[in-house]
DSSP file (Angstrom, degrees, kcal/mol; ACC not computed):
  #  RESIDUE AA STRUCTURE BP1 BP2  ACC     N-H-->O    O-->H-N    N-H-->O    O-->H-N    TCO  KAPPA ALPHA  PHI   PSI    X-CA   Y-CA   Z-CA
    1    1 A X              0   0    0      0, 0.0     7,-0.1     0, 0.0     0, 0.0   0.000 360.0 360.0 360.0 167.1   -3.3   -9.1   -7.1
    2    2 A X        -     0   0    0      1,-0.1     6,-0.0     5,-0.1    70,-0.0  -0.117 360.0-150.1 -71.6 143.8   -2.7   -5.1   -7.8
    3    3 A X  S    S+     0   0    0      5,-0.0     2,-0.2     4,-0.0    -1,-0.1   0.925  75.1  69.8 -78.9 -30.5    0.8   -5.0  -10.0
    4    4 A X  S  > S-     0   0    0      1,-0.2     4,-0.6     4,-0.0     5,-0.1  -0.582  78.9-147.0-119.2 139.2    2.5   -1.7   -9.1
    5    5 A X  H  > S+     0   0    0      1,-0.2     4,-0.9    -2,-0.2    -1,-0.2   0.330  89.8  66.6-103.1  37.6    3.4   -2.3   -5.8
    6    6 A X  H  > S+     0   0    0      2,-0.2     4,-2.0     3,-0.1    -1,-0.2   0.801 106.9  41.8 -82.8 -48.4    2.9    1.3   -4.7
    7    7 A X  H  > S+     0   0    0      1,-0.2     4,-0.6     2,-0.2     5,-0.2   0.749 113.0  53.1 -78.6  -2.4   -0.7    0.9   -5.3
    8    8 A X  H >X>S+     0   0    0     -4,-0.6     4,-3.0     2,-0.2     3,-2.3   0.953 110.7  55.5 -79.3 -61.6   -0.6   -2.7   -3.6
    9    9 A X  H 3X5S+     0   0    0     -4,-0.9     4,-0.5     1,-0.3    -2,-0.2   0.773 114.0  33.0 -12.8 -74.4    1.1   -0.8   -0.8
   10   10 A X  H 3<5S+     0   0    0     -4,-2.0    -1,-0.3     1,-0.2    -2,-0.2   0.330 116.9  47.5-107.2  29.6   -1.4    1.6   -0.2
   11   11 A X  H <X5S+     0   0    0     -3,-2.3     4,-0.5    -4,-0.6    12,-0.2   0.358 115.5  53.9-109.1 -10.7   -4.9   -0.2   -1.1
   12   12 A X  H  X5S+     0   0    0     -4,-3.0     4,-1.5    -5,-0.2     5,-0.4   0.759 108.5  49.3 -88.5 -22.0   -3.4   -3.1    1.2
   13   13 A X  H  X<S+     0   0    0     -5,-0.9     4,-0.7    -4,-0.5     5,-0.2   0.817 113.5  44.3 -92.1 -15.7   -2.8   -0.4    4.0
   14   14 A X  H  4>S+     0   0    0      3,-0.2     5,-0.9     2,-0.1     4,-0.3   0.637 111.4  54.4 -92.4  -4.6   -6.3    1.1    3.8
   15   15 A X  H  <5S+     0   0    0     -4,-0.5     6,-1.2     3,-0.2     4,-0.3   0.954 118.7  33.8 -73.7 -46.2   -7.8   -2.2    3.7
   16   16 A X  H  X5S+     0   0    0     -4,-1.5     4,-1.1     4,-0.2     5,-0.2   0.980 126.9  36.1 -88.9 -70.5   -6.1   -3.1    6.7
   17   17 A X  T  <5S+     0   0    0     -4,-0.7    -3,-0.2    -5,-0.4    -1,-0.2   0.635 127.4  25.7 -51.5 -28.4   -6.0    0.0    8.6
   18   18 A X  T  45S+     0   0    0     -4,-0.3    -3,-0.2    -5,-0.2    -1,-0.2   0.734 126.1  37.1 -85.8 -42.9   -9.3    1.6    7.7
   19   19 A X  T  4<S-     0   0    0     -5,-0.9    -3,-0.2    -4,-0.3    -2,-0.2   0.534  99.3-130.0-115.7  -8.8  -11.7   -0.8    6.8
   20   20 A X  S  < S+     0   0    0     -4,-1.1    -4,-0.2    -5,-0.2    -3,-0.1   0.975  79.1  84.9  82.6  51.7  -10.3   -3.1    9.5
   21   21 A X  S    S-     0   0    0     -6,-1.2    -5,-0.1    -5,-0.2    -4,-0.1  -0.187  71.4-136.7 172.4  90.5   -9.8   -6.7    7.0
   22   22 A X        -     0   0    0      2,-0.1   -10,-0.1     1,-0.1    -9,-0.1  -0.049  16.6-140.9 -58.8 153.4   -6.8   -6.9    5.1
   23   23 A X  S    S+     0   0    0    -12,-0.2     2,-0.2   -11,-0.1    -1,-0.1   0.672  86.4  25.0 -81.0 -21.3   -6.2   -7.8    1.7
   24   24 A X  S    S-     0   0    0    -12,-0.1     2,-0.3     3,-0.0    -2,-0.1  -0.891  90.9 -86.5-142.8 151.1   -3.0   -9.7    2.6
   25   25 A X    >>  -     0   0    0     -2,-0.2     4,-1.0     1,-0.1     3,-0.9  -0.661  44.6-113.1 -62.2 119.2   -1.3  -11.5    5.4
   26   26 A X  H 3> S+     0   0    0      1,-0.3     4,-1.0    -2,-0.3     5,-0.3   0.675 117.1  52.3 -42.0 -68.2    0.8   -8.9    7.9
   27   27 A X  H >> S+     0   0    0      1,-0.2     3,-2.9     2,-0.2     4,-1.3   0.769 104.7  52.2  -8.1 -86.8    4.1  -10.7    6.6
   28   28 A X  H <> S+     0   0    0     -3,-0.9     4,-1.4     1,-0.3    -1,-0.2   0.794 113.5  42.4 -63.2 -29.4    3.4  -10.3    3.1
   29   29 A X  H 3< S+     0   0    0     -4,-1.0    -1,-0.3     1,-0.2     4,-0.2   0.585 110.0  59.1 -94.9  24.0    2.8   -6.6    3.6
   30   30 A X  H <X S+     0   0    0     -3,-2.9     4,-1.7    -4,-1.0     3,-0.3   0.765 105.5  48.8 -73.9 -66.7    5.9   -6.6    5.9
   31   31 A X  H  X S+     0   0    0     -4,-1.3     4,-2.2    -5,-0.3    -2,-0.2   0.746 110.9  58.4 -66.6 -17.3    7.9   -8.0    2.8
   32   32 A X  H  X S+     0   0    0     -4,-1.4     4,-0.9    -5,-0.3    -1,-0.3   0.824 103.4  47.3 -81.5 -28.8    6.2   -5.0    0.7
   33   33 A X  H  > S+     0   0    0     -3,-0.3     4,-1.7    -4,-0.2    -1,-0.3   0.716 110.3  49.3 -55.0 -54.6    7.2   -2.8    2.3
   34   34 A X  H  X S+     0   0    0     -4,-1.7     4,-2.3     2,-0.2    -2,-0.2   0.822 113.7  51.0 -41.9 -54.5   10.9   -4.1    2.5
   35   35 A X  H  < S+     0   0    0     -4,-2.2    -2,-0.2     2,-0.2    -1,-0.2   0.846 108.2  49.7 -65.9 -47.9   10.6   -4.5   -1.1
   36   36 A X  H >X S+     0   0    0     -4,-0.9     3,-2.8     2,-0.2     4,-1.5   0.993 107.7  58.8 -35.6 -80.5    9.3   -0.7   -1.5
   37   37 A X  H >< S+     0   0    0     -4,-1.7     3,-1.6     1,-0.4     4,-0.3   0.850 107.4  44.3 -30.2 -81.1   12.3    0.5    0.7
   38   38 A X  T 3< S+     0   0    0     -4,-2.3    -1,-0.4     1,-0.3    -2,-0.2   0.153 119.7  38.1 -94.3  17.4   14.9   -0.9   -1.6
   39   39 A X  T X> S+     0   0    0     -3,-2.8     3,-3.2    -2,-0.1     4,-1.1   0.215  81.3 112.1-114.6   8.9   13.5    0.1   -4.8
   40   40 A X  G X<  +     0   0    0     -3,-1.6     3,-3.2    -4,-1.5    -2,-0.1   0.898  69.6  57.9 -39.2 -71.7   12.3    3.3   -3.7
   41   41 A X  G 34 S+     0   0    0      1,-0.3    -1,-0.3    -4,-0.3    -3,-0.1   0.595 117.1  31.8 -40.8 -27.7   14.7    5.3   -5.7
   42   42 A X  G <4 S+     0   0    0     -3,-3.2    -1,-0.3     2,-0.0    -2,-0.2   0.497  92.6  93.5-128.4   5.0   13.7    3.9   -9.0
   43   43 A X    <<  -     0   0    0     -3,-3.2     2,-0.3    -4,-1.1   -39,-0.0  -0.474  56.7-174.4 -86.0 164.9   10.0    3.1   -8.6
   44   44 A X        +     0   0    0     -2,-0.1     2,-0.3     3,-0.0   -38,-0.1  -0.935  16.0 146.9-148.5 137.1    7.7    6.4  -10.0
   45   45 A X    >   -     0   0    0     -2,-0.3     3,-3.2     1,-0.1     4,-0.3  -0.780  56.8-101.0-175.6 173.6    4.3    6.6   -9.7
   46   46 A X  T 3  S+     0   0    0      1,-0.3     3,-0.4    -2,-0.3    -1,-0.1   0.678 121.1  34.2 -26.3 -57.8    1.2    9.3   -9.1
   47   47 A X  T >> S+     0   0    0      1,-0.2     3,-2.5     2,-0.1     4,-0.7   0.365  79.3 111.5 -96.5  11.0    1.0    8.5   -5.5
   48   48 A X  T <4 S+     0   0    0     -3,-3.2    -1,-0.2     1,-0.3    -2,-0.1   0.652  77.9  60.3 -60.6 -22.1    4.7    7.6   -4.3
   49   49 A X  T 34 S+     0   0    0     -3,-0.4    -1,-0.3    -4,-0.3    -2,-0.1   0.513  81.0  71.0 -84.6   7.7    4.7   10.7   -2.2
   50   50 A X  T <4 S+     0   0    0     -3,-2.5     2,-0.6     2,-0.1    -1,-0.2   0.768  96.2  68.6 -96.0 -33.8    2.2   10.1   -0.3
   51   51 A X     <  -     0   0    0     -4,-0.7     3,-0.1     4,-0.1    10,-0.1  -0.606  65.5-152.0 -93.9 145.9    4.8    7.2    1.4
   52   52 A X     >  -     0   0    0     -2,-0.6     4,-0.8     1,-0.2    -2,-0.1  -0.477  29.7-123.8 -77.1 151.0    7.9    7.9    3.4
   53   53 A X  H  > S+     0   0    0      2,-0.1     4,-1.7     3,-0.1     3,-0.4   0.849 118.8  60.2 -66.7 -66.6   10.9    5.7    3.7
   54   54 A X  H  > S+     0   0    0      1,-0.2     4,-3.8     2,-0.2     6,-0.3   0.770 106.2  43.2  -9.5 -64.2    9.8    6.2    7.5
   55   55 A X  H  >>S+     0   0    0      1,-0.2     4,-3.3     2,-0.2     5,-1.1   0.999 119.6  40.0 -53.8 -52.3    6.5    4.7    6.9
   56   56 A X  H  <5S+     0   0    0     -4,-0.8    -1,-0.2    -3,-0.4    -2,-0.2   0.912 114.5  53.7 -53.9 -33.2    7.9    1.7    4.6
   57   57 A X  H  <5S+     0   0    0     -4,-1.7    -1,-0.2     1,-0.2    -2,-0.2   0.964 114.8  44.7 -89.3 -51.3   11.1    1.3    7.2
   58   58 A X  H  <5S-     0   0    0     -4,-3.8    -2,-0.2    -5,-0.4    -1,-0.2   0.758 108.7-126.9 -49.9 -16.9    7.9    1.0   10.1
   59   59 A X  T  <5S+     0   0    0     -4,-3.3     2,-0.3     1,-0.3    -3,-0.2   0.761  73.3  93.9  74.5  14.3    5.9   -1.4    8.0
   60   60 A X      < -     0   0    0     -5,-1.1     2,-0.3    -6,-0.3    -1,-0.3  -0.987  54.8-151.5-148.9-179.5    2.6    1.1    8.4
   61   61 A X        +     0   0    0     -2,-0.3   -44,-0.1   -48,-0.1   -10,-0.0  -0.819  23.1 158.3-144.1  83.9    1.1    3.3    7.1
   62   62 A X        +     0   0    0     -2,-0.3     3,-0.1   -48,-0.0    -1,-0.1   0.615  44.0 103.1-105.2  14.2   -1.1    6.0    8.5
   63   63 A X  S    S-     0   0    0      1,-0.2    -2,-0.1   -13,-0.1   -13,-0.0   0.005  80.2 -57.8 -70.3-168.1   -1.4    9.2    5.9
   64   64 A X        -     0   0    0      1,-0.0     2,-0.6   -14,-0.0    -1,-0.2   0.057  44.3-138.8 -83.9 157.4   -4.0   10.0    3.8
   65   65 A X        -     0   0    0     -3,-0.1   -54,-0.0   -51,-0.0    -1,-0.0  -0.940  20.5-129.4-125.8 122.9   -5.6    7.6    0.9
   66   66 A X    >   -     0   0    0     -2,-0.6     3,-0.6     1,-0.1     4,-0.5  -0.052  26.6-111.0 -30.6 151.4   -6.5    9.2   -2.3
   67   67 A X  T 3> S+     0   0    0      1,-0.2     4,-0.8     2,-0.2     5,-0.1   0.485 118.7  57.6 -91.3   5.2  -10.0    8.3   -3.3
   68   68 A X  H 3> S+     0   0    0      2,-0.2     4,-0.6     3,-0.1    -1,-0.2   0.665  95.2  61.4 -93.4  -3.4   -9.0    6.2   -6.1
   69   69 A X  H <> S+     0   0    0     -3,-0.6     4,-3.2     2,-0.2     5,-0.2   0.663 113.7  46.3 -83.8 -42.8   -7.0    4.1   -3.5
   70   70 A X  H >4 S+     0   0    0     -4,-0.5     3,-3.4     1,-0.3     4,-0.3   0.653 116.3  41.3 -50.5-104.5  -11.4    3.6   -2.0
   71   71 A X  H 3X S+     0   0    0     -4,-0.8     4,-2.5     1,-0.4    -1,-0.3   0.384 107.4  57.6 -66.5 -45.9  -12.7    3.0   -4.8
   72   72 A X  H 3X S+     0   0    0     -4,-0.6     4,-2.9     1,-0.2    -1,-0.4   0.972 117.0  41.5 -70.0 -37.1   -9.7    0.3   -6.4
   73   73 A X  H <X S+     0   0    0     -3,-3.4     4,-4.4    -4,-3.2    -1,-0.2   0.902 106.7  54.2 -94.4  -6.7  -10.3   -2.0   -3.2
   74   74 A X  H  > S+     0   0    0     -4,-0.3     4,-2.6    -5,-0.2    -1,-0.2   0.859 114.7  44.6 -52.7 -37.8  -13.8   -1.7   -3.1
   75   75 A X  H >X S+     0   0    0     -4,-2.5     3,-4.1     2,-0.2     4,-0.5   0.977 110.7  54.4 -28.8 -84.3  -13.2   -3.0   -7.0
   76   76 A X  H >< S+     0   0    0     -4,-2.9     3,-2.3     1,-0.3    -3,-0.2   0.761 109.4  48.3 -37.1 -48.0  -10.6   -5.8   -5.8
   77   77 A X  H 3< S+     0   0    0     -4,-4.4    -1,-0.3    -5,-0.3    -2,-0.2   0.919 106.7  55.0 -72.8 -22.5  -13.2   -7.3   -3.3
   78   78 A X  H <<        0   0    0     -3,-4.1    -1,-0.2    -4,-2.6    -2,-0.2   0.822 360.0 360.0 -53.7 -16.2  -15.9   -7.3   -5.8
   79   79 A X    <<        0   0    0     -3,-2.3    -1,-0.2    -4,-0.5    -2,-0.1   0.435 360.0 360.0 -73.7 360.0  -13.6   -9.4   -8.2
């Protein structure tokens, strides 16, 4: 599975939300969320602005997806 869980975050929230077939069980991206939330402060990467604490403290996610966010879970399901 994806490492950085920012990008797990948000290729598991367009899977789920876009493309309608998640990558992970609602739980686990419940707990990711959780998990997000309390590291916020010290995680960094390219797309980290694109999530709120709002979203992460709601457990969804409805902004915009990058197209490299497409394109990495079209990858993952080929793998």
């Amino acid at each position: 599975m994806i490492k950085h869980p920012i990008a797990r975050y948000l290729m598991c929230a367009y899977a789920y939300y876009v493309e309608n077939d998640p990558l992970i069980p609602d739980a686990e991206f419940d707990q990711l969320a959780k998990d997000i939330l309390t590291q916020y402060d010290t995680l960094e990467h390219p797309h980290k602005t694109l999530i709120t604490r709002s979203d992460l403290e709601a457990g969804t996610y409805l902004g915009k997806y990058p197209t490299i966010v497409r394109a990495a879970v079209k990858d993952y399901r080929k793998r």
